[in-house]
PAZAPA-4460 file (N, C-alpha, C; in steps of 0.05 Angstrom, whole numbers, plus 32768, in hexadecimal, padded with zeros to 4 digits):
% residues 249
    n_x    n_y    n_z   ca_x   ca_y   ca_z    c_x    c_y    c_z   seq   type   mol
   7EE5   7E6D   7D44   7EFE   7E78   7D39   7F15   7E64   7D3C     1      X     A
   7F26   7E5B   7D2E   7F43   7E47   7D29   7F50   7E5A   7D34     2      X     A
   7F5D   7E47   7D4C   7F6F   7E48   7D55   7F8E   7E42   7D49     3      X     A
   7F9C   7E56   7D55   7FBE   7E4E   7D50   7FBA   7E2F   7D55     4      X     A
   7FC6   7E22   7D42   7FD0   7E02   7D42   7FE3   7DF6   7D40     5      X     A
   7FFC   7E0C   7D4C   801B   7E09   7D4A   802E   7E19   7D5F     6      X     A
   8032   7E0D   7D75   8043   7E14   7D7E   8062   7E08   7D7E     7      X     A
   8075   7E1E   7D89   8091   7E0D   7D86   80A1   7E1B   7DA2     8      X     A
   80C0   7E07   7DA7   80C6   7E09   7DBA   80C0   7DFE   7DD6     9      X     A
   80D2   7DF3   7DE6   80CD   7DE4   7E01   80B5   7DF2   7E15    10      X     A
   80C8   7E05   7E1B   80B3   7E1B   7E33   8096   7E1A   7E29    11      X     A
   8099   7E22   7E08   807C   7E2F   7E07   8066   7E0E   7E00    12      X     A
   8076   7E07   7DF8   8064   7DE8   7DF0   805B   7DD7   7E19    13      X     A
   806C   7DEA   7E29   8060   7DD1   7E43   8050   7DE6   7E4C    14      X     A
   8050   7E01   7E46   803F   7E1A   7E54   8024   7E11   7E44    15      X     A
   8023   7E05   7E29   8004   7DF8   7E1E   7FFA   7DED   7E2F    16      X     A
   8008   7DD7   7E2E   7FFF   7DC6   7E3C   7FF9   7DC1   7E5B    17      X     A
   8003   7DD6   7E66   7FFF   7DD4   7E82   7FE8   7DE7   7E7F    18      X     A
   7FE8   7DF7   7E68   7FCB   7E0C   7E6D   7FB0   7DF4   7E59    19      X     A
   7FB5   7DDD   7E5D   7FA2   7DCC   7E54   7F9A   7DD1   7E33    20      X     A
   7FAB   7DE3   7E21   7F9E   7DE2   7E0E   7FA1   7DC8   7DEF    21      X     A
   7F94   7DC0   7DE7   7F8B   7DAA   7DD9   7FA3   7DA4   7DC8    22      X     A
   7FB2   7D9E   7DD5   7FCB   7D8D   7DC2   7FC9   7D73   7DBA    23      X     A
   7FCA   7D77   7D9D   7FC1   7D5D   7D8B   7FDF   7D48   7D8C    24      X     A
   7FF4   7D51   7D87   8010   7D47   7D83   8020   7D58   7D8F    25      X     A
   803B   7D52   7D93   8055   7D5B   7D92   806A   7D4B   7D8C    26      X     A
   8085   7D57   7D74   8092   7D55   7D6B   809F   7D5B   7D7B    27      X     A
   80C5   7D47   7D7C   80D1   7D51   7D91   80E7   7D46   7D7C    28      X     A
   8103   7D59   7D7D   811A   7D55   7D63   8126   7D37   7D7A    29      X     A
   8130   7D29   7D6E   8144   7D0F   7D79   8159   7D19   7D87    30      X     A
   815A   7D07   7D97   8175   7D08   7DAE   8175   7D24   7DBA    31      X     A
   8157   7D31   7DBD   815B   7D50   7DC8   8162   7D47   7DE4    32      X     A
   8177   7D5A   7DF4   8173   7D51   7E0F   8179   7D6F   7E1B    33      X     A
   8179   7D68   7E37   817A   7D7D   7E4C   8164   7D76   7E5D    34      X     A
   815E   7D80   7E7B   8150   7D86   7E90   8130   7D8E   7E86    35      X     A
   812B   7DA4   7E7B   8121   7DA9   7E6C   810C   7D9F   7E5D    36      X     A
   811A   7D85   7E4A   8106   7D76   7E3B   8103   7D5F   7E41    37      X     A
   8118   7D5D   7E5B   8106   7D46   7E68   80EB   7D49   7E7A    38      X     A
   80E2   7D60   7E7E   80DE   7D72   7E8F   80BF   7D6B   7E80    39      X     A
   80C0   7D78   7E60   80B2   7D74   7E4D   80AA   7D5B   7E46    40      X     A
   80B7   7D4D   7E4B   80AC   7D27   7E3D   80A0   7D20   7E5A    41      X     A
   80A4   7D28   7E6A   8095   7D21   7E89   807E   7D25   7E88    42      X     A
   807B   7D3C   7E81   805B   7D4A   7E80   804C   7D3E   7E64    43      X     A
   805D   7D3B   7E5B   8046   7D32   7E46   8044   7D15   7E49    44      X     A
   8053   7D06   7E4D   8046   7CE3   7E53   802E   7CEC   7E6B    45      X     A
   8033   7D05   7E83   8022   7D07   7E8D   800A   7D0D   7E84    46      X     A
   8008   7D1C   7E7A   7FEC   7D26   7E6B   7FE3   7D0F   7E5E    47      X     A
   7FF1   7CFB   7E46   7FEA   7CE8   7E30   7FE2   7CFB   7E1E    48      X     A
   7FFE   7D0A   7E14   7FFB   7D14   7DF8   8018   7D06   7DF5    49      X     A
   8008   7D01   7DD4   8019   7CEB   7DC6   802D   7CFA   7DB1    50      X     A
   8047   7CF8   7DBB   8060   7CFF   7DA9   8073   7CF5   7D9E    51      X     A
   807B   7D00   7D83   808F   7CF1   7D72   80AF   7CF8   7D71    52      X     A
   80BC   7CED   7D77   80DF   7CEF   7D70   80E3   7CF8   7D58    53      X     A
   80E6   7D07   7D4E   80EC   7D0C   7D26   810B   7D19   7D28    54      X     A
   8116   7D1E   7D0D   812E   7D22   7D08   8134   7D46   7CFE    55      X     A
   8144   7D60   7D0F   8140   7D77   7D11   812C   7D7C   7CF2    56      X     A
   8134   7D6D   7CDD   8131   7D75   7CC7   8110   7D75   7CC3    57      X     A
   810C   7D62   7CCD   80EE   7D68   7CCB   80DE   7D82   7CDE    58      X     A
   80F0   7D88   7CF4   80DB   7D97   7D00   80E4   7DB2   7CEF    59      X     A
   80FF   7DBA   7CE2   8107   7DCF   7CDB   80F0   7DD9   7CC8    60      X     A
   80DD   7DB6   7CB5   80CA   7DBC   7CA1   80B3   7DCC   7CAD    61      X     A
   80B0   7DBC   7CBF   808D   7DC6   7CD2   8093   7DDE   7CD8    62      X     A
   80A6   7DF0   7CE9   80AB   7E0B   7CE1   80C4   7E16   7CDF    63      X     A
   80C2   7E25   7CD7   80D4   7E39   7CDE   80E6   7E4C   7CF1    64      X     A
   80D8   7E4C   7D06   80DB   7E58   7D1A   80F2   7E49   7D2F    65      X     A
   80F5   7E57   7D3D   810E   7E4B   7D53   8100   7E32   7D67    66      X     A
   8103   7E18   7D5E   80EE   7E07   7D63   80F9   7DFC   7D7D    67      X     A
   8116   7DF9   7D85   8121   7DF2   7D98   811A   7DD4   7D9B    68      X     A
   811D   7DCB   7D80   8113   7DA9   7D8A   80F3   7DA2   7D8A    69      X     A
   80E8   7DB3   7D92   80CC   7DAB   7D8E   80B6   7DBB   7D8A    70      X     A
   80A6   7DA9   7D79   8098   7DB6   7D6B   8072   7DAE   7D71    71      X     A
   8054   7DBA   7D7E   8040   7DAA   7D82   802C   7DB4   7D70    72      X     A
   8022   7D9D   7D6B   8004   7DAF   7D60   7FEB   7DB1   7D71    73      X     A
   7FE5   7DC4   7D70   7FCA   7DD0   7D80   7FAF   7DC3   7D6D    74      X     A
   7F9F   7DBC   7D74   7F82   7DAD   7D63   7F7C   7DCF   7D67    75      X     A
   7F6A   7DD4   7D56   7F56   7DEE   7D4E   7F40   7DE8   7D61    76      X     A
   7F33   7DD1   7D68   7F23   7DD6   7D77   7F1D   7DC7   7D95    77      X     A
   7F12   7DC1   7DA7   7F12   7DBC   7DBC   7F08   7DA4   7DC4    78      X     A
   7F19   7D8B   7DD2   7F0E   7D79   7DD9   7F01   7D77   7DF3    79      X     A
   7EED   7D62   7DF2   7EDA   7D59   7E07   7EEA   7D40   7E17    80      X     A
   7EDE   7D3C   7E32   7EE5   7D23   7E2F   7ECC   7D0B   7E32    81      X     A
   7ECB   7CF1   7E35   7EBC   7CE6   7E29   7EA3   7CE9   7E3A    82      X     A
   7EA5   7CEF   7E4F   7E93   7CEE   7E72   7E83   7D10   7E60    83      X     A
   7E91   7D27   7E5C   7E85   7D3D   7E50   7E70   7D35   7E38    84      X     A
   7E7F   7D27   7E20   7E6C   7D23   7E0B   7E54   7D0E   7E0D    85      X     A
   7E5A   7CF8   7E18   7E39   7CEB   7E27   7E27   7CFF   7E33    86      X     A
   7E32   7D13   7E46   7E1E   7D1E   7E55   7E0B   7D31   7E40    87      X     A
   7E27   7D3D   7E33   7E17   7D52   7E24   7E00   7D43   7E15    88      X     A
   7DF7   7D36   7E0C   7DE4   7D25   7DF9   7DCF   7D12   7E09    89      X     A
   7DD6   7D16   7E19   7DC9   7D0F   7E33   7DA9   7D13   7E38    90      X     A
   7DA2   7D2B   7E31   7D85   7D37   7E2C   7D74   7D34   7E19    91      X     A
   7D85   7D27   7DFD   7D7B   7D33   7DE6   7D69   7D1E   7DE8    92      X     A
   7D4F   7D1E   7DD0   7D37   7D07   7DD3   7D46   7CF4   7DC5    93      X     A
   7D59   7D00   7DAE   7D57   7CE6   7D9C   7D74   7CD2   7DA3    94      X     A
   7D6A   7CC0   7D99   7D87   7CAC   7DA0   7D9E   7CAF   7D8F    95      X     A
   7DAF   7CB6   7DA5   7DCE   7CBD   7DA6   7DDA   7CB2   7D90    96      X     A
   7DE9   7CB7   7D82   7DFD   7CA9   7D64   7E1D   7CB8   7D72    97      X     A
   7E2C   7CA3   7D75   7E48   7CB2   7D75   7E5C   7C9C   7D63    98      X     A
   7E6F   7CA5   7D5D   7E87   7C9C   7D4B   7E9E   7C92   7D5C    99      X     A
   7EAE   7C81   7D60   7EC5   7C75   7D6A   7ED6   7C6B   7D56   100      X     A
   7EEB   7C7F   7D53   7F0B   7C77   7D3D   7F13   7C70   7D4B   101      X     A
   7F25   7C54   7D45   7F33   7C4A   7D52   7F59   7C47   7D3A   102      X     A
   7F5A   7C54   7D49   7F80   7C63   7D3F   7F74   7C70   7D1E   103      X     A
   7F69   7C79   7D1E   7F64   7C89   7CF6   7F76   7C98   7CFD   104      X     A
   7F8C   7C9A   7CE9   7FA0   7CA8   7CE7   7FA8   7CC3   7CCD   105      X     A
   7F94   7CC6   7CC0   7F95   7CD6   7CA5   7F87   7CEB   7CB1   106      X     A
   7F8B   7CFE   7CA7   7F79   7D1D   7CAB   7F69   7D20   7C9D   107      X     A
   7F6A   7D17   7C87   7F52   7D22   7C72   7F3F   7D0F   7C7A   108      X     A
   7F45   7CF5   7C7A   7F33   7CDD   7C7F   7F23   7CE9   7C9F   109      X     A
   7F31   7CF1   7CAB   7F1E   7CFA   7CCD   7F16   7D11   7CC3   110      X     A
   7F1C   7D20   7CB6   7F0A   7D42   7CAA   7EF5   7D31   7C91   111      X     A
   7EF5   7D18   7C8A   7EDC   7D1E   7C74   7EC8   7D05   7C89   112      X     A
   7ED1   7CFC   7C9E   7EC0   7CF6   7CAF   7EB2   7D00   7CBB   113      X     A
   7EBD   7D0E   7CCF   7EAE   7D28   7CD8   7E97   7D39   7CCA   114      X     A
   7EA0   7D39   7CAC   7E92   7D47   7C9E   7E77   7D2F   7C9F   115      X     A
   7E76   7D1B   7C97   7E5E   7D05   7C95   7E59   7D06   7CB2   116      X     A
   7E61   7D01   7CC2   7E52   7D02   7CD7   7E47   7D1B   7CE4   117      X     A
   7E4E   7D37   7CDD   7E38   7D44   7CDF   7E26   7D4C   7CCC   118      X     A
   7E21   7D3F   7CB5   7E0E   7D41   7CA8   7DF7   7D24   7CAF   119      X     A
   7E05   7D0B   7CBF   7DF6   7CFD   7CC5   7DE5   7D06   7CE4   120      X     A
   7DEC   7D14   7CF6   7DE7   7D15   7D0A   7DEF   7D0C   7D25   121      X     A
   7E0C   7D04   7D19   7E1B   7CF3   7D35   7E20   7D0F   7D4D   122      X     A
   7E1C   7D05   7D6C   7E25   7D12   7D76   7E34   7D16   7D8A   123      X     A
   7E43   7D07   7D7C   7E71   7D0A   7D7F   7E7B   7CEC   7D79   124      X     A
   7E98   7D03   7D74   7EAA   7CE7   7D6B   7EC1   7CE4   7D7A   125      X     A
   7EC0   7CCA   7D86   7ED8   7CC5   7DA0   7EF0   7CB3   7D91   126      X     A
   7F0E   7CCB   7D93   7F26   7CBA   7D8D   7F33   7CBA   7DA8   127      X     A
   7F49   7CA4   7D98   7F69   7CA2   7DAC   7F6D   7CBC   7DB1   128      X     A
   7F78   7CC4   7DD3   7F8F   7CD7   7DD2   7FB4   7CD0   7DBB   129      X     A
   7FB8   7CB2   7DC2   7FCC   7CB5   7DB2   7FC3   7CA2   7D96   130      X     A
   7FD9   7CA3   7D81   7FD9   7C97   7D67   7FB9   7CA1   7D5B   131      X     A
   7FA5   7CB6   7D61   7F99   7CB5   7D55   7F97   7CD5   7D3A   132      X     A
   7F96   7CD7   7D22   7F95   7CF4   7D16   7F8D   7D02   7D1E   133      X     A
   7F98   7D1D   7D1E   7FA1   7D34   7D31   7F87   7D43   7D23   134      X     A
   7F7A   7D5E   7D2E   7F69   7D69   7D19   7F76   7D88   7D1C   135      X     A
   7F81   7D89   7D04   7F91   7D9D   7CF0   7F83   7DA9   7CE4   136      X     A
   7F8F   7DC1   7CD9   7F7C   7DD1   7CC2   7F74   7DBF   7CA9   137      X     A
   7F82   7DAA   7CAA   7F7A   7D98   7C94   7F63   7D8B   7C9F   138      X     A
   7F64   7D88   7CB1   7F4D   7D70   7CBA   7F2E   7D87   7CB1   139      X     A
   7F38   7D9F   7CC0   7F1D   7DB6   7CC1   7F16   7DB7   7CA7   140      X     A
   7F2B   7DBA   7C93   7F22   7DC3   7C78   7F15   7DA5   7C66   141      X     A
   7F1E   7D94   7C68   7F0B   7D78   7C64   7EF5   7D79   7C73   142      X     A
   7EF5   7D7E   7C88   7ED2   7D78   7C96   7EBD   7D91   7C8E   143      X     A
   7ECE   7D9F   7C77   7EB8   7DBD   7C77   7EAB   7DCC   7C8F   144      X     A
   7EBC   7DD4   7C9A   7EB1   7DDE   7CB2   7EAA   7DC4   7CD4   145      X     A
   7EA4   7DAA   7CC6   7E92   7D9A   7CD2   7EA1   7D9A   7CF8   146      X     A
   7EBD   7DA2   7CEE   7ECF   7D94   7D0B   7EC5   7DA8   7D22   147      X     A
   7EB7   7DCB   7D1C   7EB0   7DD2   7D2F   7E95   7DCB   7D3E   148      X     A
   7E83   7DC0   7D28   7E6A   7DB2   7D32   7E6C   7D99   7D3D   149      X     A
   7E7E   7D83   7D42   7E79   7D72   7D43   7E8A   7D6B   7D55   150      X     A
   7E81   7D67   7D76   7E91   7D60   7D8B   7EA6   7D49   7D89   151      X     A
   7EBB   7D48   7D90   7ED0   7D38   7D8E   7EDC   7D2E   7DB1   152      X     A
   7EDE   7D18   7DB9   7EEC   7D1A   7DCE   7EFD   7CFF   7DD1   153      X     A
   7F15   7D0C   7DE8   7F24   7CF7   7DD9   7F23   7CE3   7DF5   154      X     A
   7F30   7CCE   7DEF   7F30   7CB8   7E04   7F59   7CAD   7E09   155      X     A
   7F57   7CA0   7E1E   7F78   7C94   7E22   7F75   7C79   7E13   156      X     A
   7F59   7C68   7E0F   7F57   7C51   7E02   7F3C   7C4B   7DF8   157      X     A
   7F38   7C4B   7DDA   7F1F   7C43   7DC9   7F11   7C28   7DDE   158      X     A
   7F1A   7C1B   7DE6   7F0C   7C00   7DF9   7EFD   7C0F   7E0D   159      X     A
   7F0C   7C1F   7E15   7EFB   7C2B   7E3A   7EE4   7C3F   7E32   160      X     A
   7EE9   7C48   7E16   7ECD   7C55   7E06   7EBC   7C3F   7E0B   161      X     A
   7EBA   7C2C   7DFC   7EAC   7C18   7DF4   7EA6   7C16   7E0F   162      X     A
   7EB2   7C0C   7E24   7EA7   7BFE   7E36   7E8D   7C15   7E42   163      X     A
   7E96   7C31   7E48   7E8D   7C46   7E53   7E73   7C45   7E3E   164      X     A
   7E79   7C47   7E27   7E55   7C4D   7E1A   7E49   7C38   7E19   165      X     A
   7E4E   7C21   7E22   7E40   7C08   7E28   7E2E   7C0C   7E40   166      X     A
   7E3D   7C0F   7E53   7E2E   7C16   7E72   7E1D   7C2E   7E6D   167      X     A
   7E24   7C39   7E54   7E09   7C54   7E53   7DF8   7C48   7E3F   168      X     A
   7DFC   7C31   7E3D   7DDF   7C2C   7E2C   7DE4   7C30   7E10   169      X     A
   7DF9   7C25   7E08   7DFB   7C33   7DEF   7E03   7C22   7DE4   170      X     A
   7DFF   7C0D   7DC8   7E06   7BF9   7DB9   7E1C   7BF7   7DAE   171      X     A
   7E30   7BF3   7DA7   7E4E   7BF9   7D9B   7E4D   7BE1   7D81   172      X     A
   7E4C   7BF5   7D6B   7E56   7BDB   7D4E   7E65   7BE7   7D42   173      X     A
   7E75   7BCC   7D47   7E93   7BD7   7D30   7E94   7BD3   7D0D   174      X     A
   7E96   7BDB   7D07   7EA0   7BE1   7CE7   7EC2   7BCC   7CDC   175      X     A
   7EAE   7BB5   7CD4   7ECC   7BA3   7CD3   7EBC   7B8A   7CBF   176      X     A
   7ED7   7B84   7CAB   7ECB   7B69   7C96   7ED7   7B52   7CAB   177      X     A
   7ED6   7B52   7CC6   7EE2   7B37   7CCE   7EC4   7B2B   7CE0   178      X     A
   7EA8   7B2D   7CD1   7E98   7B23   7CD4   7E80   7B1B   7CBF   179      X     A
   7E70   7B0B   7CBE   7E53   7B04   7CAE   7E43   7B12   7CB2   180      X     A
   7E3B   7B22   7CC4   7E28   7B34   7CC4   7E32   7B4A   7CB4   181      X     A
   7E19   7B52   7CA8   7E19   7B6A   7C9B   7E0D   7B83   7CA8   182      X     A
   7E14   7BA5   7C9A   7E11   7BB7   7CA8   7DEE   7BB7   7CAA   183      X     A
   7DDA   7BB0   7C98   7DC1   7BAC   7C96   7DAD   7B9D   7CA5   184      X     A
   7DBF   7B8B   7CBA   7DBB   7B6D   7CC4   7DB4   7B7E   7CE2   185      X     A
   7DC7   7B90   7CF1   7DBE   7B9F   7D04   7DAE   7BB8   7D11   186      X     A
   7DA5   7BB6   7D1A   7D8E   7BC9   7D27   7D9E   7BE0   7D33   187      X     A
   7D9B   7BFA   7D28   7DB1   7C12   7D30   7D9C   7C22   7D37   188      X     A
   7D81   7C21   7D3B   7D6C   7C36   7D44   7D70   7C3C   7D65   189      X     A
   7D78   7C2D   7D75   7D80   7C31   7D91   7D9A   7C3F   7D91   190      X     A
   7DA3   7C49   7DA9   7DB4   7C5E   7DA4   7DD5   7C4D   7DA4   191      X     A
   7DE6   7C59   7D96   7DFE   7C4C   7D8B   7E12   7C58   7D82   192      X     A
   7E29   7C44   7D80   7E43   7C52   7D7E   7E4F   7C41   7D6A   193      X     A
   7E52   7C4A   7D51   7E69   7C3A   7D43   7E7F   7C40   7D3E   194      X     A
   7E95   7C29   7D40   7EB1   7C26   7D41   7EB6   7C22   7D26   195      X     A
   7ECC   7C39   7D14   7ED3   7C34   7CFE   7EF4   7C35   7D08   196      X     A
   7F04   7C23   7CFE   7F27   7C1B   7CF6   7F2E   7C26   7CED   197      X     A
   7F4B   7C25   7CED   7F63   7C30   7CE4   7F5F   7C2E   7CC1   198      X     A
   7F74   7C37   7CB7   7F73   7C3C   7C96   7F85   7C22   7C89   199      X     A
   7F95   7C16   7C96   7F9C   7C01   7C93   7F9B   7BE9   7CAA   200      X     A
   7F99   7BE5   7CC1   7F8B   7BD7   7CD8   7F75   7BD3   7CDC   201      X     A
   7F62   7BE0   7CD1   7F47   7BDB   7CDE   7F3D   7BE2   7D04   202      X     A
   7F2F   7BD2   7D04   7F34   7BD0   7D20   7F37   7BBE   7D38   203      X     A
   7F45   7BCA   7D51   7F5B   7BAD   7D54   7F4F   7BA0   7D5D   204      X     A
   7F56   7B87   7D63   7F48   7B73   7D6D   7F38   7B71   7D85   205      X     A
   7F42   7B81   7D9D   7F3C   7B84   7DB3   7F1E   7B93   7DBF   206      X     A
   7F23   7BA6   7DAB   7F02   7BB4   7DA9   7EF4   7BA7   7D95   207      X     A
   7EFE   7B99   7D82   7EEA   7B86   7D72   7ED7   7B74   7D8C   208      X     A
   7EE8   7B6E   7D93   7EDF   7B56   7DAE   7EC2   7B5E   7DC2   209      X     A
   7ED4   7B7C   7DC5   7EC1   7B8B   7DD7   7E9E   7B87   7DCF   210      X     A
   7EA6   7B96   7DB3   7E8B   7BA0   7DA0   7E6F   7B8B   7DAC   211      X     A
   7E5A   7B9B   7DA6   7E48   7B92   7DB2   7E39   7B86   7D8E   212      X     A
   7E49   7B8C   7D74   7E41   7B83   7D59   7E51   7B8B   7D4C   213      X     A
   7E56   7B72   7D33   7E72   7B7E   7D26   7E5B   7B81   7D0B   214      X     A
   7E67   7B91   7CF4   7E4E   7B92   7CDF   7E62   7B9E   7CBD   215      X     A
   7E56   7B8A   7CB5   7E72   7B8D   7C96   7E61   7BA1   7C85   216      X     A
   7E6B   7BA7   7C6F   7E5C   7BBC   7C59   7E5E   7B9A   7C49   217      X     A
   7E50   7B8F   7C2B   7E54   7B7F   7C1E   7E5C   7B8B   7C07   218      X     A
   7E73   7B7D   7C01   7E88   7B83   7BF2   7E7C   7B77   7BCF   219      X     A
   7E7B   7B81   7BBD   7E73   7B7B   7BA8   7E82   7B71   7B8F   220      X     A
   7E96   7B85   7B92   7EAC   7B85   7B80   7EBE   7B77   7B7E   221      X     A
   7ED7   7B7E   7B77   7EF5   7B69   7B72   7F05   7B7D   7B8D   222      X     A
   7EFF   7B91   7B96   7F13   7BA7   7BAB   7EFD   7BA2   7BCD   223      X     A
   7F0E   7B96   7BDF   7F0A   7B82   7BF3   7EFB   7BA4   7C09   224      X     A
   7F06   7BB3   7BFF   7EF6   7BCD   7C15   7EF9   7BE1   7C0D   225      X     A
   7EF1   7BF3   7C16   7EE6   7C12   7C11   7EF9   7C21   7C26   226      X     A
   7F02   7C3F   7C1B   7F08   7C53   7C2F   7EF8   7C5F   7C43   227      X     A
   7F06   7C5C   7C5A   7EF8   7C54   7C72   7EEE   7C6E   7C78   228      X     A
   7EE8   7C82   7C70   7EDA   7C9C   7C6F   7EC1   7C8F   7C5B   229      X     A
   7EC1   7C85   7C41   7EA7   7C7C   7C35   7E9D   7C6C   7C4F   230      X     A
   7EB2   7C57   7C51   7EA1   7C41   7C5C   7E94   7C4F   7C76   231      X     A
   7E9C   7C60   7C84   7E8E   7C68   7C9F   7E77   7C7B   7C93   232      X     A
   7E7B   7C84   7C78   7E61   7C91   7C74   7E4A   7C83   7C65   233      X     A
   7E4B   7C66   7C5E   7E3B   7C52   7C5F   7E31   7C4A   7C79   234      X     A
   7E3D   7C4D   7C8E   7E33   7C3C   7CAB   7E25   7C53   7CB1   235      X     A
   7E23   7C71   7CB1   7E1E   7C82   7CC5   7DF8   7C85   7CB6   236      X     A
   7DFF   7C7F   7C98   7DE7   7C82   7C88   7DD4   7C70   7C8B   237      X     A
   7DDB   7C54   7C8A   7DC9   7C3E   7CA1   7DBA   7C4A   7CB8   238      X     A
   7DCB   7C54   7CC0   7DB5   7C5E   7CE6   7DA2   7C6D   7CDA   239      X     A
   7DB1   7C8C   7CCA   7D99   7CA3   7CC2   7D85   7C8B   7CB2   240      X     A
   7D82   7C74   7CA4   7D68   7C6E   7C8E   7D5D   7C5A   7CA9   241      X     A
   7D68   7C49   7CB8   7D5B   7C3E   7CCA   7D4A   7C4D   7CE0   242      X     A
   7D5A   7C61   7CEE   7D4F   7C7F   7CFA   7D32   7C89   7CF0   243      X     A
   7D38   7C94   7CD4   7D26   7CA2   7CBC   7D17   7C92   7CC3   244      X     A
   7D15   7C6F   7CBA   7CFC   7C64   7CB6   7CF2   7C59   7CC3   245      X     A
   7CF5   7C5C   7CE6   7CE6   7C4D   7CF3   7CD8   7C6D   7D02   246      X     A
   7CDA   7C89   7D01   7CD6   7CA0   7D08   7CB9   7C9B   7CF7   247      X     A
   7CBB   7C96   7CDE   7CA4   7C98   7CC2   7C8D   7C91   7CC3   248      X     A
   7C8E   7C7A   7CD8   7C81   7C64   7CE1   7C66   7C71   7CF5   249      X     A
***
């Protein structure tokens, strides 16, 4: 069942969060001050939920209600964290597939991901706590349902993923044209995690570095790349035909 995904007001936005529930963002009106919301910006750098300064006018849009400056959104469904979603998959026979966004910032683009990745069989997709898209009723209604099937957990930094599913055995290829290899060129039948980028960044350099294989789609045309929801649902379809056909065998 979807959960309320909007709360407003100081008190009730730190009573969320102190009762741990899954705050994607918070909106906070400019130059708000008092005891209070400092009180509020404390706890939340504590936690590492990531919030924005905006101008009353915008929060007056997001609701209606007596917002007192601030405004959060609640995700509809429940995150893991990354130590939870390894374990859970932990048992299964077949080899592990998970997803790593690194800053994707569109909702529809993370709801029609979700959606490909549980029709591919990934199982979970690890973002940023901060700068990464929030999952909204928009995100749910793009993934067709997919966002309640499909474990999500979030991390304080895409690198300490990477490093963490390394030490579990787990191969990390990133999704990036800043290499010669192609997505066809690597072996994805062992268990694995691919890193797909931002919508205009890609992905940053630092976890490029990390990656244990970087792997391009080949570009055919005169238009240098694909929307990074296709393009991740070209990478995820590689594993299922490589998967498929060494099972056949």
């Amino acid at each position: 069942m979807e959960k309320t995904t909007q709360i407003y007001g100081i008190r009730a936005v730190m009573e969320a969060i102190n009762a741990n529930e899954p705050i994607d963002k918070v909106f906070i009106q400019k130059g708000l001050k008092g005891d209070l919301s400092r009180e509020m910006e404390t706890l939340l750098r504590k936690k590492g939920i990531s919030a924005s300064y905006v101008p009353v006018e915008k929060l007056n849009r997001i609701t209606k209600n007596n917002h007192q400056g601030v405004v959060a959104n609640i995700s509809p469904v429940d995150f893991l964290s990354i130590e939870e979603l390894i374990a859970q998959v932990a048992e299964k026979e077949t080899a592990p597939l998970f997803l790593l966004l690194d800053q994707l910032s569109d909702v529809r683009n993370f709801g029609a991901i979700i959606r490909t990745a549980e029709c591919t069989g990934v199982d979970g997709i690890i973002i940023q706590k901060r700068g990464a898209a929030p999952v909204t009723a928009d995100t749910v209604k793009t993934s067709a349902g997919a966002a309640f099937r499909v474990p999500i957990a979030k991390v304080d930094h895409i690198k300490d993923a990477v490093f963490f599913l390394q030490a579990s055995g787990i191969q990390v290829v990133a999704a990036t044209e800043k290499t010669d290899n192609t997505l066809y060129e690597v072996s994805l039948s062992a268990p694995t995690a691919i890193i797909m980028g931002s919508e205009d960044q890609g992905i940053s350099p630092s976890i490029l570095k990390a990656s244990d294989h970087m792997a391009k789609l080949p570009m055919l045309g005169t238009i240098g790349s694909l929307n990074v929801s296709v393009a991740c649902g070209v990478f995820l379809y590689e594993v299922v035909r490589q998967r498929l056909g060494k099972t056949s065998k």
